[in-house]
GUMI-976179 format. One record per residue: residue in one letter; x, y, z of N, C-alpha, C, O in turn; chain. Coordinates in steps of 0.02 Angstrom, whole numbers, plus 32768, in hexadecimal, padded with zeros to 4 digits. Each point is the difference from the previous one (the first is absolute). Example, Ala and Ser with C-alpha at 12.3 -4.5 7.8 and 13.67 -1.06 7.14 Angstrom:
<recs>
+---------+------+------+------+-------+-------+-------+------+------+------+------+------+------+--------+
! residuo ! n.px ! n.py ! n.pz ! ca.px ! ca.py ! ca.pz ! c.px ! c.py ! c.pz ! o.px ! o.py ! o.pz ! cadena !
+---------+------+------+------+-------+-------+-------+------+------+------+------+------+------+--------+
!       A ! 8294 ! 7EE4 ! 8186 !  7FD3 !  803B !  8000 ! 802D ! 803C ! 8000 ! 8034 ! 7FFF ! 8021 !      A !
!       S ! 7FBA ! 8036 ! 7FBB !  802A !  803B !  8003 ! 7FD9 ! 8037 ! 8025 ! 8019 ! 8037 ! 8008 !      A !
+---------+------+------+------+-------+-------+-------+------+------+------+------+------+------+--------+
</recs>
This chain:
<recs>
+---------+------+------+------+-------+-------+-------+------+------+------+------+------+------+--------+
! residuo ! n.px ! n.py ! n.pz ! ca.px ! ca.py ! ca.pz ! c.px ! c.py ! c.pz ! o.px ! o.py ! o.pz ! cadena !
+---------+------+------+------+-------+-------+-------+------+------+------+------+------+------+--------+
!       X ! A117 ! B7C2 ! 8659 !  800A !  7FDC !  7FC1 ! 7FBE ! 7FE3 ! 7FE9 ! 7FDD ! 7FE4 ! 802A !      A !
!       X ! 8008 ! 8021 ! 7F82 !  7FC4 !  7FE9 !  8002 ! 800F ! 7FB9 ! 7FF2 ! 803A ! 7FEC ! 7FFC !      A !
!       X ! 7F7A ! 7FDC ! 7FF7 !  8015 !  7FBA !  8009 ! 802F ! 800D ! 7FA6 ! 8035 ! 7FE2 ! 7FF7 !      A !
!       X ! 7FB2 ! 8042 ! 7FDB !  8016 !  7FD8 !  7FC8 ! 8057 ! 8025 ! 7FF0 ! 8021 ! 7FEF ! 7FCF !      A !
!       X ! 7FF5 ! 803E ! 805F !  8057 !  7FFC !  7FF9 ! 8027 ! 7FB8 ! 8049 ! 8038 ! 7FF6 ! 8017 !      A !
!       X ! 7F9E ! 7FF8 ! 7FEF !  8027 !  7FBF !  8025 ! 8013 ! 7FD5 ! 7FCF ! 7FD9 ! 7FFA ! 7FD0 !      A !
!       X ! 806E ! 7FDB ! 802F !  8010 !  7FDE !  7FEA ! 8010 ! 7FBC ! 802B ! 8019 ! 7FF4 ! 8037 !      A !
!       X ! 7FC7 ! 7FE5 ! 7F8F !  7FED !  7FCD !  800A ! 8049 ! 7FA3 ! 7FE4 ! 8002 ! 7FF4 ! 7FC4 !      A !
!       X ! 801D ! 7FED ! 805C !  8041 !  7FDE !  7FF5 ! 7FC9 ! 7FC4 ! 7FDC ! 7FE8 ! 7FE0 ! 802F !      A !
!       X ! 7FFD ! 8008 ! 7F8F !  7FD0 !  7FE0 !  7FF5 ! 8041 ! 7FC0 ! 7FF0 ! 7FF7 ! 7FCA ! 7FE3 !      A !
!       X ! 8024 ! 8041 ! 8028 !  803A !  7FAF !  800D ! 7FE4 ! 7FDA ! 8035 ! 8000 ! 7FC2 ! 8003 !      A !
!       X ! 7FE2 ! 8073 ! 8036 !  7FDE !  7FCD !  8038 ! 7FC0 ! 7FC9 ! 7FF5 ! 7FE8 ! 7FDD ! 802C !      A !
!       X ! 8001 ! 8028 ! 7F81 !  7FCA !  7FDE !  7FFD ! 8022 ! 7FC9 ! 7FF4 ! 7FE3 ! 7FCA ! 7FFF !      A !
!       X ! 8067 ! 803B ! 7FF4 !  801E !  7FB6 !  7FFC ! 8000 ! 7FC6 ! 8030 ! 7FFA ! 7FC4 ! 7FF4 !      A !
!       X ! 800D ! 8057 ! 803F !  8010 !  7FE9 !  8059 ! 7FC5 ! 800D ! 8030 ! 8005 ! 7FD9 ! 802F !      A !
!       X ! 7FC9 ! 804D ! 7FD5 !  7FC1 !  801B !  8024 ! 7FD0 ! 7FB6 ! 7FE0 ! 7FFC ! 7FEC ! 7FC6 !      A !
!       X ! 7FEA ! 7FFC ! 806E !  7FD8 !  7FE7 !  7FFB ! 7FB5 ! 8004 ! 8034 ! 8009 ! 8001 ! 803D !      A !
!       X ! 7FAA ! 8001 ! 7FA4 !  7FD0 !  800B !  8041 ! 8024 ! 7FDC ! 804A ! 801E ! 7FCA ! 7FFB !      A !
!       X ! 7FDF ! 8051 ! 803A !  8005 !  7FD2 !  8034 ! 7FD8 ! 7FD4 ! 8012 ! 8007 ! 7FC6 ! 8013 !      A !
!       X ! 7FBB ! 8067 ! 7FE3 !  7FBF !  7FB3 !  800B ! 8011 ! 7FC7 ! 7FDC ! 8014 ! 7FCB ! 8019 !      A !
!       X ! 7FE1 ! 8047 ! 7F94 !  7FEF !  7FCB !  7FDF ! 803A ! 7FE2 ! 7FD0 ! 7FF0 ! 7FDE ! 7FCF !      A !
!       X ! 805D ! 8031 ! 8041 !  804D !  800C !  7FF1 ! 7FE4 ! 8004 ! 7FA8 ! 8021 ! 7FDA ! 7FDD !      A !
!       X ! 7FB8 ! 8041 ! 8008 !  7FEA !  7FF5 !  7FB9 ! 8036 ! 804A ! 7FE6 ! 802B ! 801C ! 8022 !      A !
!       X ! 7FBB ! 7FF7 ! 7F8E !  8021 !  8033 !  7FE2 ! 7FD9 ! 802D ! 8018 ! 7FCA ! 7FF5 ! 801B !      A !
!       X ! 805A ! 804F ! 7FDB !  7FE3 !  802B !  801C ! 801A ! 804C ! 7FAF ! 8032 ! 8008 ! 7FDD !      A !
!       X ! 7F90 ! 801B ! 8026 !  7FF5 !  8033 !  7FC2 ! 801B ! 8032 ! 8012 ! 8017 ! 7FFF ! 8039 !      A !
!       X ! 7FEF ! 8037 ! 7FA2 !  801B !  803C !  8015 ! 7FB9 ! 8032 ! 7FE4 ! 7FDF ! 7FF0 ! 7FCD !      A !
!       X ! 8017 ! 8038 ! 804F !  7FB5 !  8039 !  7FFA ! 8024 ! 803C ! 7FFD ! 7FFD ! 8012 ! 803B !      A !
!       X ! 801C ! 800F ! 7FAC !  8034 !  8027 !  7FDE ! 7FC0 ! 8059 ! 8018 ! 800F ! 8036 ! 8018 !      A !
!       X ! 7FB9 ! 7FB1 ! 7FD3 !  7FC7 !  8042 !  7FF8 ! 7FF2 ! 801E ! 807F ! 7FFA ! 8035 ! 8020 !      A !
!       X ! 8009 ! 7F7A ! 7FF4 !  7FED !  8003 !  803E ! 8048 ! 7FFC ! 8022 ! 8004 ! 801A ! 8038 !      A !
!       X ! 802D ! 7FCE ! 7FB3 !  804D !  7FF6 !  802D ! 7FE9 ! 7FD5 ! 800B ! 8008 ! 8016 ! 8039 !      A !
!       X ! 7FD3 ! 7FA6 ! 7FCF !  8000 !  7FC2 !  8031 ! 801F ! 7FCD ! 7FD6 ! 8010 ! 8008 ! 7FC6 !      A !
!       X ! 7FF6 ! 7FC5 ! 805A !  801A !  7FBC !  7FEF ! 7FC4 ! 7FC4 ! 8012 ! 7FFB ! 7FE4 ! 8037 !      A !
!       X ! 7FDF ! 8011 ! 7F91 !  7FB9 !  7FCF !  8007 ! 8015 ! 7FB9 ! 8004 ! 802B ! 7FE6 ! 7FDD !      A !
!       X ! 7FB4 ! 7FFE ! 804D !  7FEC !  7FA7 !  7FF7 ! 7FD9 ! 7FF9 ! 7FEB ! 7FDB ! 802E ! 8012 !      A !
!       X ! 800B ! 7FB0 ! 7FCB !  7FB0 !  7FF3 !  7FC6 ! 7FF5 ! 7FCC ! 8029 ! 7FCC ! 7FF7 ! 8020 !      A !
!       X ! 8075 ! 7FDA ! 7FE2 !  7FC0 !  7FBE !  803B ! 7FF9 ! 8012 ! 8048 ! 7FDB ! 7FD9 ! 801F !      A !
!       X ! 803A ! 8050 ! 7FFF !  7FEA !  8009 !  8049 ! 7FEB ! 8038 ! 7FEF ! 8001 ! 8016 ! 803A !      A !
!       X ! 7FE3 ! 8029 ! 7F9C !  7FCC !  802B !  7FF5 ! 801F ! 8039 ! 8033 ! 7FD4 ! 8027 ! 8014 !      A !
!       X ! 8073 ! 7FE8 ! 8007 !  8029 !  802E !  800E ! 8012 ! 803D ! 7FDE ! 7FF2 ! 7FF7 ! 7FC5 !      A !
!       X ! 8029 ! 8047 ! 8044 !  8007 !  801F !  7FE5 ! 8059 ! 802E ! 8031 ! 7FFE ! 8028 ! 802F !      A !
!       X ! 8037 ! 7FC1 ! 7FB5 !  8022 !  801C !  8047 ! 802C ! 8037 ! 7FF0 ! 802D ! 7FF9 ! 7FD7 !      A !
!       X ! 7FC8 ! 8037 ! 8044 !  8030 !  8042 !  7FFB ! 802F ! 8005 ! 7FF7 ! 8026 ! 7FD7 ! 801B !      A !
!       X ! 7FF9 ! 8069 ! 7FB1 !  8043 !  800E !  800F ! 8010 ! 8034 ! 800C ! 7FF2 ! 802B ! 7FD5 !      A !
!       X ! 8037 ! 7FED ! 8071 !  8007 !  803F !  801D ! 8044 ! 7FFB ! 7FE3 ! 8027 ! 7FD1 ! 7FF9 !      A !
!       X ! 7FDD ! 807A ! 7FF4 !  8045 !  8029 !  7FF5 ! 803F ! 7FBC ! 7FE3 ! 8039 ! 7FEF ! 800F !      A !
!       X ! 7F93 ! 7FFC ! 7FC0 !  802E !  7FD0 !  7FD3 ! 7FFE ! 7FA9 ! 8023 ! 8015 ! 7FD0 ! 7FE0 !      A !
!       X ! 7FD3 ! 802D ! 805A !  8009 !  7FCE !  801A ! 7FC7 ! 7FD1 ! 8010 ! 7FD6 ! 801A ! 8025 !      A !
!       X ! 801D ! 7FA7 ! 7FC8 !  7FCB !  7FD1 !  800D ! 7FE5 ! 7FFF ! 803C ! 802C ! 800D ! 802A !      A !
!       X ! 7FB4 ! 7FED ! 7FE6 !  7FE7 !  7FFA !  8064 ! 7FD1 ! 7FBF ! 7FD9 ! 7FCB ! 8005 ! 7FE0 !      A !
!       X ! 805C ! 7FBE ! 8031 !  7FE1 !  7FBC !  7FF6 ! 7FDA ! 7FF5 ! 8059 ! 800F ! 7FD0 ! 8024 !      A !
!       X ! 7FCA ! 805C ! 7FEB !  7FDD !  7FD8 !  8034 ! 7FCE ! 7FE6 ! 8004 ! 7FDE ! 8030 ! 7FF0 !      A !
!       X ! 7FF6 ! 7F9F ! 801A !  7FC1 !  8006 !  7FEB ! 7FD2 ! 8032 ! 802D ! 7FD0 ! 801C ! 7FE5 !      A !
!       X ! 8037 ! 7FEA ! 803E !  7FD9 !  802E !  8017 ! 7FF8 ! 805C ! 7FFF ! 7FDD ! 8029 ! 801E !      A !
!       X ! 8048 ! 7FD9 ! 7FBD !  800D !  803B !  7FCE ! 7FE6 ! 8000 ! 7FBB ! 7FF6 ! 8033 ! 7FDF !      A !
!       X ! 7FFE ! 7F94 ! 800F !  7FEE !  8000 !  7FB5 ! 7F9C ! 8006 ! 7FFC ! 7FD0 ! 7FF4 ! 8024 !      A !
!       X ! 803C ! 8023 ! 7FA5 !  7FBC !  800A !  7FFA ! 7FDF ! 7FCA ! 7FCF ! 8018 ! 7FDC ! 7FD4 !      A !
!       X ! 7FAA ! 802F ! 8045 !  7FE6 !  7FB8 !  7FD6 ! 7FC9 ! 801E ! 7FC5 ! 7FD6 ! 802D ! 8002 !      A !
!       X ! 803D ! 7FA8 ! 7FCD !  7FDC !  8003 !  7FB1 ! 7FDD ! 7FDB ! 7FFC ! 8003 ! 7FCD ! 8022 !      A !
!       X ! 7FCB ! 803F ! 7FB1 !  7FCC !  7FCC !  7FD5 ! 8025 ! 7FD6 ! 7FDD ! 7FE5 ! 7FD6 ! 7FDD !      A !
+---------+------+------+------+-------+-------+-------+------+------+------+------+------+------+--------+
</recs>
């Protein structure tokens, strides 16, 4: 499956919050991730699903 036929439940940006920094968290629609702007995270979504770990997430400028 490529990343851009995954579907994505964007109701979860209702309830998902960073774990680090419990702040809002974006949706990156072009990368599949789910960004924190204040903890500079970037966190995946496999096969539709968030992987809120931090140590999975990748880090942004």
């Amino acid at each position: 499956m490529k990343k851009s036929d995954q579907k994505v439940d964007l109701s979860l940006l209702d309830i998902l919050v960073c774990p680090l920094t419990k702040g809002p968290l974006k949706y990156d629609k072009d990368r599949l991730e789910l960004i924190s702007e204040k903890a500079k995270l970037a966190f995946p979504i496999e096969d539709g699903i968030p992987i809120m770990l931090i140590d999975k997430a990748r880090k942004i400028k």
